[in-house]
C-alpha distance (Angstrom), angle and dihedral (degrees) to the residues before:
residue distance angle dihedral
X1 . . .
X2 3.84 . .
X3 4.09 87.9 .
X4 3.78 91.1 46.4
X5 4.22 86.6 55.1
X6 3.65 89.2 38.6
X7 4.02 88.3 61.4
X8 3.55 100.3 44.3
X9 3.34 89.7 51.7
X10 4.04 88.2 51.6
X11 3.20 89.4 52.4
X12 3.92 102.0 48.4
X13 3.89 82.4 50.8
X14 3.93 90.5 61.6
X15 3.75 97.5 39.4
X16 3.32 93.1 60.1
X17 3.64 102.6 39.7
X18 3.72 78.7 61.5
X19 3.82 92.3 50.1
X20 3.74 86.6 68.7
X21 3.71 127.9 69.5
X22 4.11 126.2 173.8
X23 4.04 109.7 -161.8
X24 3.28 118.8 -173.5
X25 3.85 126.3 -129.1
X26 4.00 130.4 -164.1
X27 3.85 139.9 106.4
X28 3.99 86.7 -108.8
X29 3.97 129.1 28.3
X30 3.36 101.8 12.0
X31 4.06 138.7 89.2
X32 3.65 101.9 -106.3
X33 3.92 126.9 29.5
X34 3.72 91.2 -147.9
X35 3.82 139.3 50.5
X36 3.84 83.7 -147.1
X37 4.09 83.6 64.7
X38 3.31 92.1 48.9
X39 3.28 94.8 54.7
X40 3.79 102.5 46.0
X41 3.91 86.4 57.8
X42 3.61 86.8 60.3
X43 3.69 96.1 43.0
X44 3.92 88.7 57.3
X45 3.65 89.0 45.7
X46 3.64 140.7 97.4
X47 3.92 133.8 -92.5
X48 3.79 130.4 -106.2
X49 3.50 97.0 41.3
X50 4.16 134.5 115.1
X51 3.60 129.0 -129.9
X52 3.79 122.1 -159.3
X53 4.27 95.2 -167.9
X54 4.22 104.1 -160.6
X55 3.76 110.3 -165.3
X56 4.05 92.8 -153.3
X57 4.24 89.1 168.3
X58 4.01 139.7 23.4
X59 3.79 111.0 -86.1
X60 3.49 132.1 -154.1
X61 3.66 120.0 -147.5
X62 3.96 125.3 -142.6
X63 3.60 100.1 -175.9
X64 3.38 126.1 -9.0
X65 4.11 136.0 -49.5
X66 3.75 96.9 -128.8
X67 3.42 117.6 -176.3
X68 4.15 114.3 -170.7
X69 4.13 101.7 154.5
X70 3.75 113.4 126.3
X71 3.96 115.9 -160.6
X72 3.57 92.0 43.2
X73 4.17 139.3 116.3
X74 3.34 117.4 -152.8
X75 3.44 125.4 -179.9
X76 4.36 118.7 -176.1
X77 3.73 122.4 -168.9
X78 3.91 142.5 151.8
X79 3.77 118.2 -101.3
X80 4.24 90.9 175.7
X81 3.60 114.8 48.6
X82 3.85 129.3 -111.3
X83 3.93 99.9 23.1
X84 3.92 129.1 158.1
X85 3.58 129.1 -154.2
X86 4.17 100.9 -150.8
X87 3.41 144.2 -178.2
X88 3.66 124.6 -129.0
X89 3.58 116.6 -96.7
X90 4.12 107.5 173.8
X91 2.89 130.7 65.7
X92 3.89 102.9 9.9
X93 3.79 104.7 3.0
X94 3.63 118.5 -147.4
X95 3.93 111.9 -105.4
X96 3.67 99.6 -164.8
X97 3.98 145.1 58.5
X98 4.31 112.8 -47.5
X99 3.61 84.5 -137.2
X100 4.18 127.7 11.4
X101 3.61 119.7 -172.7
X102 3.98 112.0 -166.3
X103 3.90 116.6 -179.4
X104 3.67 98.8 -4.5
X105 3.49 132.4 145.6
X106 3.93 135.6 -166.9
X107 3.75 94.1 7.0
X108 3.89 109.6 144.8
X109 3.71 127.3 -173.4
X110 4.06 114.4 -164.5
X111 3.26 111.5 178.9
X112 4.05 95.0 -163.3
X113 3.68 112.9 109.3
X114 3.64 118.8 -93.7
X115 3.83 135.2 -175.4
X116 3.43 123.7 -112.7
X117 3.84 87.0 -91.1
X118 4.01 87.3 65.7
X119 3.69 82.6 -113.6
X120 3.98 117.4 151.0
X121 4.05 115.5 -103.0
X122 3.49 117.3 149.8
X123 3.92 123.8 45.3
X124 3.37 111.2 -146.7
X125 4.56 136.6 58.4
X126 4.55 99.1 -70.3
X127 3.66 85.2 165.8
X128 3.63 136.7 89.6
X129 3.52 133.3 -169.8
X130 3.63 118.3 -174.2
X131 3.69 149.5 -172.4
X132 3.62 111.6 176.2
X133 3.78 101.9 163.1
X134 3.71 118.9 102.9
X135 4.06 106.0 -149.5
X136 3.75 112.3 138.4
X137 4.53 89.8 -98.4
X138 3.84 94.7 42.3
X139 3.81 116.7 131.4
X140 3.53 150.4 143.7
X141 3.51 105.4 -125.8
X142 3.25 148.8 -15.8
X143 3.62 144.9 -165.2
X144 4.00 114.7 -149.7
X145 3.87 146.1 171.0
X146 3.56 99.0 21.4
X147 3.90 96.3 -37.5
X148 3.98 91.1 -177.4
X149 3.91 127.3 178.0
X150 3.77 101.9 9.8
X151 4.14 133.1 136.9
X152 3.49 140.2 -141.0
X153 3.43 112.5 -160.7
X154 3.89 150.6 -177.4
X155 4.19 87.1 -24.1
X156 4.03 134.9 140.7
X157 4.14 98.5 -124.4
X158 3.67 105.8 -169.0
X159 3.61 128.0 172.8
X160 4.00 155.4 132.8
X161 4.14 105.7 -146.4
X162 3.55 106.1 177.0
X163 3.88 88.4 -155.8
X164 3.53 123.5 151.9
X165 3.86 121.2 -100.9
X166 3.92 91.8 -94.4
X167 3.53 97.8 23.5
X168 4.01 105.3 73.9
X169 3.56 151.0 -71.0
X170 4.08 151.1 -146.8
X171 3.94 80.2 -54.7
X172 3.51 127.5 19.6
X173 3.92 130.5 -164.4
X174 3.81 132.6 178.2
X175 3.45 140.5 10.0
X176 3.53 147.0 -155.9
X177 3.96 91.7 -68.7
X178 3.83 91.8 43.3
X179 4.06 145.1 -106.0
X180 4.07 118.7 -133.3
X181 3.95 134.2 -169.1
X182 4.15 95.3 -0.2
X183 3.86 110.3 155.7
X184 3.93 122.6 -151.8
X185 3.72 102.5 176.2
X186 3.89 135.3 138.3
X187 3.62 101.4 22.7
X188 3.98 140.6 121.1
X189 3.74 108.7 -114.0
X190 3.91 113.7 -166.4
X191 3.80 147.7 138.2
X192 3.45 121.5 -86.7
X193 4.37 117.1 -118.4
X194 4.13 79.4 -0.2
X195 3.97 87.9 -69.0
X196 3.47 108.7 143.7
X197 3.89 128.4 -139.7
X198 4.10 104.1 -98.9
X199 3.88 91.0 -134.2
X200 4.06 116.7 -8.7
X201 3.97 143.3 32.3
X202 3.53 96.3 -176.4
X203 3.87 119.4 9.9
X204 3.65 121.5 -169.2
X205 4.17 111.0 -165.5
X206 3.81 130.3 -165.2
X207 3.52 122.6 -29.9
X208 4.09 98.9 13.0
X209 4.37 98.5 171.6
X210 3.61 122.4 -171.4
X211 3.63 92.1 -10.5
X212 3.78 115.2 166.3
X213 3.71 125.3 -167.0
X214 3.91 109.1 -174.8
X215 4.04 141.0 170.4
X216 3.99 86.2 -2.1
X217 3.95 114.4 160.5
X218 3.59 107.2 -148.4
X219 3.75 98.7 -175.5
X220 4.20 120.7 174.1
X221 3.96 88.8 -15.0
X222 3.76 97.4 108.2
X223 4.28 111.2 115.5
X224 3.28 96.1 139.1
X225 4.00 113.5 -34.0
X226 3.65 135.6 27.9
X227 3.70 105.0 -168.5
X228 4.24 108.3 2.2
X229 4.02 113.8 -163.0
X230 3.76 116.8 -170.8
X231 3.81 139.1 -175.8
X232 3.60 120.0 -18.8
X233 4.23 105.0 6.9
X234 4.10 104.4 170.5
X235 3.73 116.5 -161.8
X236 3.92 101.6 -28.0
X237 3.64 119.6 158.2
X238 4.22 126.6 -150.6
X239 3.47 100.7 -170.0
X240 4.09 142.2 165.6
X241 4.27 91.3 -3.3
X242 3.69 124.5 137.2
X243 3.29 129.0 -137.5
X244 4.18 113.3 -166.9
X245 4.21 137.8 141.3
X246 3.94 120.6 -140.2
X247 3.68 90.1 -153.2
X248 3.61 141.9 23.3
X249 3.87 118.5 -67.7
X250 3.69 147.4 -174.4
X251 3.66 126.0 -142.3
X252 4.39 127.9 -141.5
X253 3.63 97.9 -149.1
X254 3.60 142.8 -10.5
X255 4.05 108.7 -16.5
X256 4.07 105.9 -133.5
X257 3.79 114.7 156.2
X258 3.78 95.4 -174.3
X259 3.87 107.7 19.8
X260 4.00 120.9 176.9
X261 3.87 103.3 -164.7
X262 4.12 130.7 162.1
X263 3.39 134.4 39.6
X264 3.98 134.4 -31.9
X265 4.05 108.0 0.1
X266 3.72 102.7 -175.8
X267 3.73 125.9 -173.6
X268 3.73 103.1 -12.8
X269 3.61 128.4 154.4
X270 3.96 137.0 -153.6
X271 3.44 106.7 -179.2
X272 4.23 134.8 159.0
X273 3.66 90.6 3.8
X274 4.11 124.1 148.9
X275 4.21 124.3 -142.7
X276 4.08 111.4 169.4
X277 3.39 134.4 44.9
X278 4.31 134.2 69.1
X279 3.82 93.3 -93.2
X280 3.57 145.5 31.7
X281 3.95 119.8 -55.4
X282 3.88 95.1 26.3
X283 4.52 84.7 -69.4
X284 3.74 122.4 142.0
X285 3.68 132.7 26.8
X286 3.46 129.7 -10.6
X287 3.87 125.1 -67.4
X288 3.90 97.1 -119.8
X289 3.34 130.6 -163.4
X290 3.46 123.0 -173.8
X291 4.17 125.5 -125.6
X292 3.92 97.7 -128.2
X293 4.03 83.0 106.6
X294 3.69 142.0 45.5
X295 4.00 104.8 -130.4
X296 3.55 138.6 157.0
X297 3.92 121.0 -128.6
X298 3.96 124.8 -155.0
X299 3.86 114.7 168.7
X300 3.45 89.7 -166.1
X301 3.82 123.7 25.8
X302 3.94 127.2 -178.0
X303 3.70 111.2 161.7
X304 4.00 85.8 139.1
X305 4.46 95.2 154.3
X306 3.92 89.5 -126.0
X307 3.54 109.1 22.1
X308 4.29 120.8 158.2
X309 3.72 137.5 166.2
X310 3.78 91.7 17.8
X311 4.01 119.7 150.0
X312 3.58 130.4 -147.7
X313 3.95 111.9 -177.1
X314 3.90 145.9 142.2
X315 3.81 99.8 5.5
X316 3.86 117.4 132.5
X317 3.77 118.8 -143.1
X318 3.93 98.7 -164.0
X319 3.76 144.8 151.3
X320 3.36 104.8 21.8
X321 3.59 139.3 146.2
X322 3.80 128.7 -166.5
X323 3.39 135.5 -179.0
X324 3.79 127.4 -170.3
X325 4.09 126.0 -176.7
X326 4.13 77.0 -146.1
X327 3.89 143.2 39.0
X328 4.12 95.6 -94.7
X329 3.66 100.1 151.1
X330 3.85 122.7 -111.7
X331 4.08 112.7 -143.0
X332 3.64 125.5 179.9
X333 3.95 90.0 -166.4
X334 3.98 121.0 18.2
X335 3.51 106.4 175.1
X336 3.86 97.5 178.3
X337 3.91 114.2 169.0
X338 3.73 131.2 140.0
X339 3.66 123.8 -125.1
X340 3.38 97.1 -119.9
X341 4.10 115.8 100.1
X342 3.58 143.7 129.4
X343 3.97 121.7 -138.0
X344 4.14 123.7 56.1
X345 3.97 99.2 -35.9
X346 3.72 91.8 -141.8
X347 3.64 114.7 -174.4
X348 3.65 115.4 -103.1
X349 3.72 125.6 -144.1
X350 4.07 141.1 -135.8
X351 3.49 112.1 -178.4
X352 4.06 143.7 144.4
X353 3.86 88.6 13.6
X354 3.46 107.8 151.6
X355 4.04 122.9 -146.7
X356 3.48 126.4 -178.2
X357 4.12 149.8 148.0
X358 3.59 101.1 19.7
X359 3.62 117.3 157.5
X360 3.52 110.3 -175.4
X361 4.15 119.0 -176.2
X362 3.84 133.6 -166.2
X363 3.63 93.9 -165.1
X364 4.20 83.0 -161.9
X365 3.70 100.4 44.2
X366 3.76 147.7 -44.9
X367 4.23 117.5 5.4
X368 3.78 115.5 -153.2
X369 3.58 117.5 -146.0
X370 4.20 127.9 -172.9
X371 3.52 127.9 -176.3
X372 3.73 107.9 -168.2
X373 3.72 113.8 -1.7
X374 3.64 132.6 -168.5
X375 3.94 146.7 -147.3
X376 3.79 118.5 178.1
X377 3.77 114.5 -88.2
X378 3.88 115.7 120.6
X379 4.19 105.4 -72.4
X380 3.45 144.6 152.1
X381 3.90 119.6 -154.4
X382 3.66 110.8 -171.0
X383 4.15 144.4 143.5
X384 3.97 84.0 32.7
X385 3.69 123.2 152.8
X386 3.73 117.3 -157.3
X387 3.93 125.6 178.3
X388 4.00 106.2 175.9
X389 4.29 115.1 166.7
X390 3.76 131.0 137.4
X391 3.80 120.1 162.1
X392 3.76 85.0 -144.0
X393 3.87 117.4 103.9
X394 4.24 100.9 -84.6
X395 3.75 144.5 135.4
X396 3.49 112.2 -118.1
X397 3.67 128.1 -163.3
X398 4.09 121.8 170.2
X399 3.70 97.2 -163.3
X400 3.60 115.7 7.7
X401 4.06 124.9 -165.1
X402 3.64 110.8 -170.3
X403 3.68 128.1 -138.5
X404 3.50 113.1 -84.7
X405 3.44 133.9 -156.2
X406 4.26 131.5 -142.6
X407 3.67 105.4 -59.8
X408 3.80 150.3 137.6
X409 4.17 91.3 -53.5
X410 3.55 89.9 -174.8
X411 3.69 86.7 67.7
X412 3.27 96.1 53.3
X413 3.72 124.0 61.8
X414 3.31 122.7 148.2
X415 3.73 125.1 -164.4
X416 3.90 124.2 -179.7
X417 3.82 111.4 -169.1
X418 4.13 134.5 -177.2
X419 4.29 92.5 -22.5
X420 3.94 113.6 157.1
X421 4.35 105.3 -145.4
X422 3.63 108.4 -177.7
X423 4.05 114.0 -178.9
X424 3.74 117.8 -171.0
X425 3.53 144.1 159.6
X426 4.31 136.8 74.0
X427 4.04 122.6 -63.7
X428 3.83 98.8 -139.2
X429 3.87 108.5 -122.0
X430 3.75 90.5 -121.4
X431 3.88 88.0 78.5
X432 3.52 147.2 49.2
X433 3.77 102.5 -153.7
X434 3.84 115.7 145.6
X435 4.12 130.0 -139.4
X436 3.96 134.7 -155.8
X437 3.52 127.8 -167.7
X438 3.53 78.6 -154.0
X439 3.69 140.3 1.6
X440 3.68 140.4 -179.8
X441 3.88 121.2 -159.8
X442 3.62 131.5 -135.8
X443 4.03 106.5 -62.6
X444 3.62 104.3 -156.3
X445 3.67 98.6 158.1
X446 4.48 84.8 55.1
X447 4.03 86.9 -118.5
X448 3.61 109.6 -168.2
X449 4.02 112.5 -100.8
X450 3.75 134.4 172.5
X451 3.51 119.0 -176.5
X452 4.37 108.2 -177.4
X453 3.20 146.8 154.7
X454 4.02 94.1 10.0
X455 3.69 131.6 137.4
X456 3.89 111.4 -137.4
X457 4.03 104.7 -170.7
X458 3.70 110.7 177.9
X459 3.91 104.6 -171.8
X460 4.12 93.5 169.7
X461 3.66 126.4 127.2
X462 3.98 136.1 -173.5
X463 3.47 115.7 -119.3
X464 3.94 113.6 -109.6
X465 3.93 108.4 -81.3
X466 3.54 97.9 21.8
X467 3.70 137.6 124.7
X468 3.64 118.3 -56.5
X469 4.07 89.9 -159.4
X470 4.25 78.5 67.4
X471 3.50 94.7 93.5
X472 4.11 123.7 162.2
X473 4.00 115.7 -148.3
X474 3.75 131.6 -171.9
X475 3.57 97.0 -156.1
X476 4.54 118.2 18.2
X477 3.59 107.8 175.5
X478 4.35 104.8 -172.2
X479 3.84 89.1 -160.2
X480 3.72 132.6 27.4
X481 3.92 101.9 157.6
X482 3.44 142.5 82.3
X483 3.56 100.1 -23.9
X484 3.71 93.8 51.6
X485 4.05 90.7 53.4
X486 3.71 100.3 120.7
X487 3.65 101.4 3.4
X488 3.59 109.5 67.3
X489 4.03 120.8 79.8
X490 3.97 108.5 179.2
X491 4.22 106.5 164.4
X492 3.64 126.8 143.2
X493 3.32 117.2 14.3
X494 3.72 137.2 133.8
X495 3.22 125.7 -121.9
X496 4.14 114.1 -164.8
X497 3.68 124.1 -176.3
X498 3.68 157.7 140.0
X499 4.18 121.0 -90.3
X500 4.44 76.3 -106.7
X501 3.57 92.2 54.0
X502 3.33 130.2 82.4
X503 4.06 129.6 -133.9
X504 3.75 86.2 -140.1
X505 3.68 156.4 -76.0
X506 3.97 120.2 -77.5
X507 3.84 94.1 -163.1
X508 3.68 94.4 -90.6
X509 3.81 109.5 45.3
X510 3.66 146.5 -1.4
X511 3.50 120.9 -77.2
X512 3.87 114.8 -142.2
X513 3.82 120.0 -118.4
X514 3.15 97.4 -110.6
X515 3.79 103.1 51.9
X516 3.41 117.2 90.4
X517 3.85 103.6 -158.4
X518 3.52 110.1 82.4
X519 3.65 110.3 157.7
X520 3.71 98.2 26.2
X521 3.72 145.4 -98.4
X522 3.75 94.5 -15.0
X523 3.64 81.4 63.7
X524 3.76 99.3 72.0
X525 4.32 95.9 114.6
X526 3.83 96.9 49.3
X527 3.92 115.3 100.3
X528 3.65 140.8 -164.7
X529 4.16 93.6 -141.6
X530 3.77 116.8 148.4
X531 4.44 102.8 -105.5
X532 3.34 90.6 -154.0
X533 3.65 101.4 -126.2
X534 3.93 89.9 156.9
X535 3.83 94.3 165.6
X536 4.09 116.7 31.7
X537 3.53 105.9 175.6
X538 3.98 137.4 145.2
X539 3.72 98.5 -55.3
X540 3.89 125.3 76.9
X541 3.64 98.6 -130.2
X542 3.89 87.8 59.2
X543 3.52 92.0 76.4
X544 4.32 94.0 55.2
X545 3.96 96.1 100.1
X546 3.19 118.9 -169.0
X547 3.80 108.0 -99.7
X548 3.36 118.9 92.1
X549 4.31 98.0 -139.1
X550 4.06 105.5 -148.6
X551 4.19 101.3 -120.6
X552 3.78 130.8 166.8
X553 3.23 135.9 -85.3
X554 3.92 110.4 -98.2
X555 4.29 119.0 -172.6
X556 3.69 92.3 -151.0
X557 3.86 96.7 50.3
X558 3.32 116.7 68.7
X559 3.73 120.1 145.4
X560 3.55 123.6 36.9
X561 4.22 126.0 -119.6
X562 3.81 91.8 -77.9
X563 3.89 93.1 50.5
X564 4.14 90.5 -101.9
X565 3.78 112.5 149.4
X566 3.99 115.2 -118.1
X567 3.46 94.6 -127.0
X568 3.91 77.2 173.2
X569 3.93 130.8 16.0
X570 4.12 121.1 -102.7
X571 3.68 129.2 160.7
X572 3.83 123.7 -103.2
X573 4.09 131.9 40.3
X574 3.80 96.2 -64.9
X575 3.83 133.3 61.1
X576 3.40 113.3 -117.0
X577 4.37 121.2 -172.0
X578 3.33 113.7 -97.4
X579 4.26 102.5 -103.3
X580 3.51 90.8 17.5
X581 3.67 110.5 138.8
């Protein structure tokens, strides 16, 4: 019996030493001169069996590495330091994807360096992978054919696709039959000879599932989109990337770094991600683009027709400045969906987001700026912190709801909960532009709203001279009649600014800035007490004050911005002790 055991066991040691196969891949020193030859061996291979791919020397690619073998792991590293995977660009350069995977599983690419054990050495992306050709099919790579549980790891992604808008990118995923589980995370994402991408960095296409994109930095990429999400995207998460520029830039379109567009989003998250700044995590200089173009920015974009159960939380939009020959708009959060859907209409959420040192120039006139706007579709926005000021000519508005027109109301409800908006900075007297730390537009339809618990602190002035129609609110409701009878909660809030300011607009007049009813009799709790923010700067925690505000209890809030149980219930984006002062 014990031989019998002893020989299956012999023989379970050979099988799978034969189930694993380690090829070689470099222009020198290795057995094949291409990744695409690689590949094709494995494509005309069996199944069952793993490949440990070494890239021992730069390659350069004449058509593409396609990989299309189901049943297979593959698993491609560097064992030599500093090598590139290419495609050709003279004589005939290659107009399509360096590397396309189409229905493969389990393939990883890890671009740290690794002995020739496949053991782990180095700890940060060794290995590039690059596309620099600009024909109208170029790319970098590309997951195809239901490509599902594959990684992208700890690489240098470089390239210049001239794809169109809805066409591709420096990395493509999904397809019309559908990708699932694919990881991008850890890598350097950038344009190839400083050419930029004409539309998209990474494009995700129909039917993108459990996609996540993680602790990406996309630095000087940005044309037109950073991450693109079309129709159909089902529980992917973008999470912890940055998205910066070392030097100043220009734009060919639109500006979106994360940009959820189509039809039916459902349960996606963007969460702890960075966009500003001239290094990773929003640090350095100032993200500057130039004003030789009129462009619009959105940091985050999600105008997806049918989006639900989508979350929005603990980014920072920081340290930028953008100028703009024109009035396109700059918005940190645009969160423009329309109320009308099919499927479970669960409630999405934008919370502990935080936005600060923008300046944003119209170097002919007036700039707007928006920190968190809105366009019905069931949300919550709550735990926010927003610092918008420029003492350039500019509409301002902290959180914006936009007019809305009859509707489904039911599918529209819009709560804003415990946000700190803090406006600052001088309206030149050459202008007569207005600013609102928040505003809500005219609600014909009688859309559901509840604005609570927030602290509205207007510190803006008008220069000496200027306009008196440039007035700066804390609160500017368009409508509070009729339509609002029943639909409008507005308790609790404080409302903080200068004797020039006003505490708001009731949708008929000005309210002065030191009355603390704005809307009406609902209105009793809210206050016009100083929060003693006495520093705001470019750090959260800098907008805490001092005073703790006495709010309402709210169910669905239950932590503050930093994570801090509200043990009991203050206005603004940070608990603050009960008595503390």
């Amino acid at each position: 019996m014990k031989k019998i055991i002893f020989t299956l066991f012999i023989c379970l040691v050979a099988l799978s030493a034969q189930a694993q196969t380690v090829m070689t891949v470099g222009a020198t020193g290795a057995t094949y001169t291409t990744l695409k030859a690689a590949f094709d061996v494995i494509n005309a291979a069996g199944t069952g069996i793993t490949y440990h791919v070494q890239i021992v020397d730069n390659t350069t690619e004449t058509a593409s590495a396609s990989l299309s073998k189901a049943g297979v792991t593959v698993l491609l590293y560097p064992t030599v330091t500093g090598k590139k995977i290419s495609a050709v660009t003279t004589p005939t350069p290659l107009d399509a994807y360096t590397v396309s995977l189409s229905a493969v599983s389990n393939l990883t690419i890890d671009g740290r360096l690794r002995d020739g054990s496949g053991v782990v050495t180095g700890s940060t992306a060794d290995l590039t992978i690059e596309n620099a050709n600009t024909g109208s099919s170029s790319g970098t790579i590309n997951f195809g054919g239901d490509s599902d549980n594959n990684k992208i790891t700890y690489c240098i992604i470089k390239g210049s696709s001239r794809q169109g808008e809805t066409a591709g990118g420096i990395i493509r995923n999904g397809g019309n039959t559908g990708q699932s589980n694919n990881e991008i995370s850890y890598n350097k994402i950038t344009a190839s000879n400083g050419v930029r991408p004409t539309n998209n960095a990474i494009y995700l296409h129909d039917n993108t599932t459990g996609l996540k994109i993680s602790n990406n930095s996309f630095e000087n990429v940005v044309a037109k989109n950073g991450i693109r999400v079309r129709n159909l995207p089902l529980n992917i998460e973008i999470s912890g990337n940055s998205f910066y520029e070392t030097g100043s830039f220009t734009v060919t379109g639109i500006a979106s770094y994360i940009n959820i567009n189509g039809t039916d989003a459902k349960g996606v998250s963007i969460s702890n991600n960075y966009i500003g700044g001239s290094e990773p995590q929003c640090a350095g200089g100032a993200m500057t683009k130039s004003g030789g173009s009129d462009r619009a920015f959105n940091g985050i974009l999600v105008s997806s027709a049918t989006s639900t159960g989508i979350t929005i939380s603990n980014n920072t939009i920081q340290n930028i400045s953008w100028t703009n020959n024109g009035n396109a708009e700059f918005c940190a959060i645009n969160f423009s969906v329309s109320e009308t859907s099919a499927g479970s209409n669960s409630i999405s959420n934008i919370h502990s987001n935080f936005i600060s040192n923008i300046t944003a120039i119209n170097s002919a006139a007036e700039a707007k700026v928006v920190g968190i706007a809105y366009y019905k579709k069931n949300v919550a926005i709550y735990n926010n912190i927003i610092s918008l000021g420029t003492n350039h000519r500019a509409t301002i508005w902290g959180i914006r709801l936009s007019d809305t027109a009859p509707g489904t109301p039911a599918l529209a409800n819009c709560q804003v909960y415990n946000n700190t908006v803090y406006i600052a900075g001088e309206q030149p007297n050459t202008g007569s532009e207005l600013s609102y730390a928040f505003r809500a537009g005219t609600n014909s339809g009688g859309y559901p709203r509840d604005i609570r618990n927030n602290i509205f602190y207007n510190a803006r002035t008008t220069q000496a001279g200027g306009s008196s129609t440039s007035k700066h609110y804390c609160a500017y409701f368009a409508t509070v009649g009729v339509t609002e009878t029943g639909t409008l909660t507005c308790n609790y809030n404080n409302y903080f600014t200068s004797s020039t300011g006003f505490a708001g607009f009731n949708g008929t007049a000005d309210v002065a800035y030191n009355n603390s009813i704005v809307v009406g009799s609902q209105d009793l709790q809210s206050s016009v007490a100083t929060p003693n923010i006495a520093s705001p700067g470019s750090t959260a925690i800098s907008y805490k004050g001092t005073t703790a505000l006495a709010g309402t209890t709210i169910s669905a809030v239950t932590t503050d911005y930093a994570g801090t149980a509200r043990t009991t219930q203050n206005m603004g984006a940070y608990y603050i002790a009960s008595g503390a002062t």
